[in-house]
Backbone as numpy.savetxt, mean C-alpha at the origin, in Angstrom:
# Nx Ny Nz CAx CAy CAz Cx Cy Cz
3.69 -12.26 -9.85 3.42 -11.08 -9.05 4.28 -11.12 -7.79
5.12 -10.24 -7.43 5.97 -9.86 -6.09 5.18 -9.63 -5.00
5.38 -10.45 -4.30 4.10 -9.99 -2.83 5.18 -9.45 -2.16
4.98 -8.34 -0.89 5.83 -8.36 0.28 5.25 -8.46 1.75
6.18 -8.52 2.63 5.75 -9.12 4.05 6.01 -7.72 4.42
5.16 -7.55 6.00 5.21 -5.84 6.87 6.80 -5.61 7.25
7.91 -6.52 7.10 9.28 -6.34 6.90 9.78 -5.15 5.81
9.68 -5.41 4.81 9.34 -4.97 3.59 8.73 -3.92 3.62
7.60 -3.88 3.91 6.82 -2.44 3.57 7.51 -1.34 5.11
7.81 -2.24 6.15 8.31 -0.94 7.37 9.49 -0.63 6.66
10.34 -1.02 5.86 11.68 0.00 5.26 11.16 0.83 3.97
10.27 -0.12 3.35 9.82 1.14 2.32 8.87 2.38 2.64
8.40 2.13 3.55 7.19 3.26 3.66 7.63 3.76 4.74
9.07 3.38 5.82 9.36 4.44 6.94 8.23 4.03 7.88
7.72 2.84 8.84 6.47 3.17 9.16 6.65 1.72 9.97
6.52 1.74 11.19 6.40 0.70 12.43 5.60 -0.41 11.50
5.54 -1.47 11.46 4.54 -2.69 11.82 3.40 -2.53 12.09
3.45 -2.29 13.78 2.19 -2.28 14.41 1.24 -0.96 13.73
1.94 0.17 13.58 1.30 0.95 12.51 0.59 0.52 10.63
1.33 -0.14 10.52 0.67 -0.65 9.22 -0.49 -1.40 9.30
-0.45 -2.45 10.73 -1.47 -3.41 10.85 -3.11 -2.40 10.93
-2.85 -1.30 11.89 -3.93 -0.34 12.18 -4.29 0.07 11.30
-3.65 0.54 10.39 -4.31 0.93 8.91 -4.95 -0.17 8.35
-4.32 -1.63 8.15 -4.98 -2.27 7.28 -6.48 -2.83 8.47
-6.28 -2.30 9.79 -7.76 -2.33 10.44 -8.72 -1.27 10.20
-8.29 -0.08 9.90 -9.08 1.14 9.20 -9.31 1.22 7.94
-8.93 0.54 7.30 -8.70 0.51 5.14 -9.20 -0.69 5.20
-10.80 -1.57 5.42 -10.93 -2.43 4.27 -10.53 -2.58 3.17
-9.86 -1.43 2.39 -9.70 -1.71 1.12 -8.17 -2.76 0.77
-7.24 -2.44 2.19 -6.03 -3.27 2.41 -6.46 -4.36 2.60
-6.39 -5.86 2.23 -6.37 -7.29 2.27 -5.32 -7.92 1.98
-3.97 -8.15 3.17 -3.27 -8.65 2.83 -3.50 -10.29 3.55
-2.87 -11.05 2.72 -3.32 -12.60 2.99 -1.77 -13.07 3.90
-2.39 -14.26 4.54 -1.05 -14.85 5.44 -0.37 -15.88 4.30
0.79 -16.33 4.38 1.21 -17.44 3.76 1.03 -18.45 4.72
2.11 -19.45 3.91 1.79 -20.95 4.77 2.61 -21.04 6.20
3.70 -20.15 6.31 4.34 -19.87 7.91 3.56 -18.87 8.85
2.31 -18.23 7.78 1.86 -17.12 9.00 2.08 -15.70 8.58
3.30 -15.82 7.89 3.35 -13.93 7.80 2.46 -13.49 6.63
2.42 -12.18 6.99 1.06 -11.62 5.70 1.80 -11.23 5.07
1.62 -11.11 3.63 2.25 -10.60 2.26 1.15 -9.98 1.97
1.39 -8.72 1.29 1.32 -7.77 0.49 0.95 -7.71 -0.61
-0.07 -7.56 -1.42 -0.20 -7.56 -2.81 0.03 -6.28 -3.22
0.85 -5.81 -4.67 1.27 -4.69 -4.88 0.34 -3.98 -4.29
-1.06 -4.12 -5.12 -2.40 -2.74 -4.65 -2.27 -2.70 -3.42
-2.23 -3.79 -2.25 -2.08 -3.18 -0.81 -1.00 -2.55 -0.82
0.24 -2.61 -1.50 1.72 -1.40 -1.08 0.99 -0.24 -1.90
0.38 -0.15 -2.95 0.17 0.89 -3.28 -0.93 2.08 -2.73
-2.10 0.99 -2.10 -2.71 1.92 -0.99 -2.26 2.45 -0.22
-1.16 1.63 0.67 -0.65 1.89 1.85 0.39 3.38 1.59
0.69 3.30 0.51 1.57 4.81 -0.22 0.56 5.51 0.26
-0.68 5.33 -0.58 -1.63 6.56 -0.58 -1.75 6.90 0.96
-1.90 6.50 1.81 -2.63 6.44 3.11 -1.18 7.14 3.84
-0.50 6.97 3.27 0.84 7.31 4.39 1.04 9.34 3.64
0.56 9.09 2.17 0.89 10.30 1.76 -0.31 11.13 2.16
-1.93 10.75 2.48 -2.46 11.64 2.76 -2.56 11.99 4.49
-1.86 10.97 5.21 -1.87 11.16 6.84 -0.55 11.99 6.81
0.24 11.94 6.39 1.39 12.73 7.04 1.59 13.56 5.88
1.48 13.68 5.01 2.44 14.81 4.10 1.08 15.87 4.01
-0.44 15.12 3.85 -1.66 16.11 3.84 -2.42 16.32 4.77
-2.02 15.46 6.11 -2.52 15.85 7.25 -4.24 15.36 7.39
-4.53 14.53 6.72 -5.86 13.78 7.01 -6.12 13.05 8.33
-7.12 13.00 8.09 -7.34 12.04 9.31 -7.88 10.37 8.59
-7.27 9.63 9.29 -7.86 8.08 8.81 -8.92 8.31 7.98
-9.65 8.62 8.77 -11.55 8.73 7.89 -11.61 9.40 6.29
-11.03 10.76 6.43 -10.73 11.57 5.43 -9.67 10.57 4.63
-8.63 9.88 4.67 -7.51 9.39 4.23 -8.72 8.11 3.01
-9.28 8.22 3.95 -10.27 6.27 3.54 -10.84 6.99 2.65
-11.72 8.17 2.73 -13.17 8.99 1.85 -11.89 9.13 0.35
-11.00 10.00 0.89 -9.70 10.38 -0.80 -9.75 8.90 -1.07
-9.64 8.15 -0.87 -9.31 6.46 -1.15 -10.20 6.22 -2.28
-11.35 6.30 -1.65 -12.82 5.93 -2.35 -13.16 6.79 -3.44
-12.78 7.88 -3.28 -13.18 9.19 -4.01 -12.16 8.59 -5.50
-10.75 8.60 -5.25 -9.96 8.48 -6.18 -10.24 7.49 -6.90
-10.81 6.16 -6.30 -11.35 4.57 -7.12 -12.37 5.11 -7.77
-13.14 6.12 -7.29 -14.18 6.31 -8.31 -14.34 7.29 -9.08
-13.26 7.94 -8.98 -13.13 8.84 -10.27 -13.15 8.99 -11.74
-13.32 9.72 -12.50 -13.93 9.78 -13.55 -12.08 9.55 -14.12
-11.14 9.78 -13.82 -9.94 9.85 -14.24 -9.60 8.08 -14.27
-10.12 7.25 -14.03 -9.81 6.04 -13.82 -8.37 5.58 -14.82
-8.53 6.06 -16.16 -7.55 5.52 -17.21 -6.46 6.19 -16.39
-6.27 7.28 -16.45 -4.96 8.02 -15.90 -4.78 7.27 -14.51
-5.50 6.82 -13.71 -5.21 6.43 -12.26 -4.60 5.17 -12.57
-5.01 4.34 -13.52 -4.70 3.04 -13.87 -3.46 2.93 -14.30
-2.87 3.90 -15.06 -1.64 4.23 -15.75 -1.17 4.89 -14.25
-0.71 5.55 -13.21 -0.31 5.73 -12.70 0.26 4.47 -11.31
-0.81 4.31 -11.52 -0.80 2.34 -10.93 0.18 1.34 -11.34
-0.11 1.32 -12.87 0.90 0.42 -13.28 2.02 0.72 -13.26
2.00 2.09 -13.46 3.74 2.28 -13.53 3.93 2.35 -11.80
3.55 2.67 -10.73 4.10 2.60 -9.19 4.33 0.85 -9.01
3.84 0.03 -9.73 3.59 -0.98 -9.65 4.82 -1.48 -10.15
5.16 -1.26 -11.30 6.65 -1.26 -12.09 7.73 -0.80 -11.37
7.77 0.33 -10.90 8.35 0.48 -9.77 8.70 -0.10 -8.44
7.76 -0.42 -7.87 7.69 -1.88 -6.75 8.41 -2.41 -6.85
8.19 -3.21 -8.19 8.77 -4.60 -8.76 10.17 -4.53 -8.70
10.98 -3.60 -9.33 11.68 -3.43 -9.35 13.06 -2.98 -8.12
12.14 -1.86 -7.26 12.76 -2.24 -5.86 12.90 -3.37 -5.13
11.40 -3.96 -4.87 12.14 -5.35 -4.51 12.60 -6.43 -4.97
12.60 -6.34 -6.33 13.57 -7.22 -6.74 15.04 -6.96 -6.32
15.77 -5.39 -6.41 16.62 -5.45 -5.97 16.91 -5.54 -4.61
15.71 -5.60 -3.66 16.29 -4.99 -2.33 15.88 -6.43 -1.42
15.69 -7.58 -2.08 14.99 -8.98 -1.84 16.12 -9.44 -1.02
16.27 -9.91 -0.10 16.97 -11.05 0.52 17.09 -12.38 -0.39
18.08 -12.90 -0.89 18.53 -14.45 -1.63 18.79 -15.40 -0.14
């Protein structure tokens, strides 16, 4: 599994640091873990929340609260198979950007 660090997610998602951290203080549902130097990595589902959260604050104009309720609403939807399949493949996607876009 590809983890990424808030390096990583501020070029993919367009979006300060200190902004990402606030979200993952408003989104329990974000849990990203520290490694052994300290920095937090990313598990895909946290990049893939963090999509959601960036697409319903700025492109739909939510507010945090509202952003969190669509969050919850969508995990518990009756569409789950289709959400799951939409998952895996953003997930496939991920992978694939940062594989190419990885620092060696």
């Amino acid at each position: 599994m590809i983890r990424c660090t808030t390096g990583d997610l501020e070029k993919l998602l367009g979006i300060k640091g200190h902004i990402i951290r606030y979200w993952e203080r408003q989104i329990p549902l974000i849990q990203p873990q520290k490694d052994d130097t300290g920095n937090f990595m990313y598990s895909m589902r946290d990049v893939q929340l963090l999509m959601r959260v960036k697409h319903f604050l700025h492109d739909r104009k939510f507010t945090i609260e509202g952003a969190l309720e669509e969050l919850y609403r969508e995990l518990s939807s009756e569409n789950q198979d289709a959400l799951a399949r939409i998952s895996e493949l953003r997930s496939d996607l991920l992978d694939v950007y940062l594989i190419n876009h990885k620092r060696i």
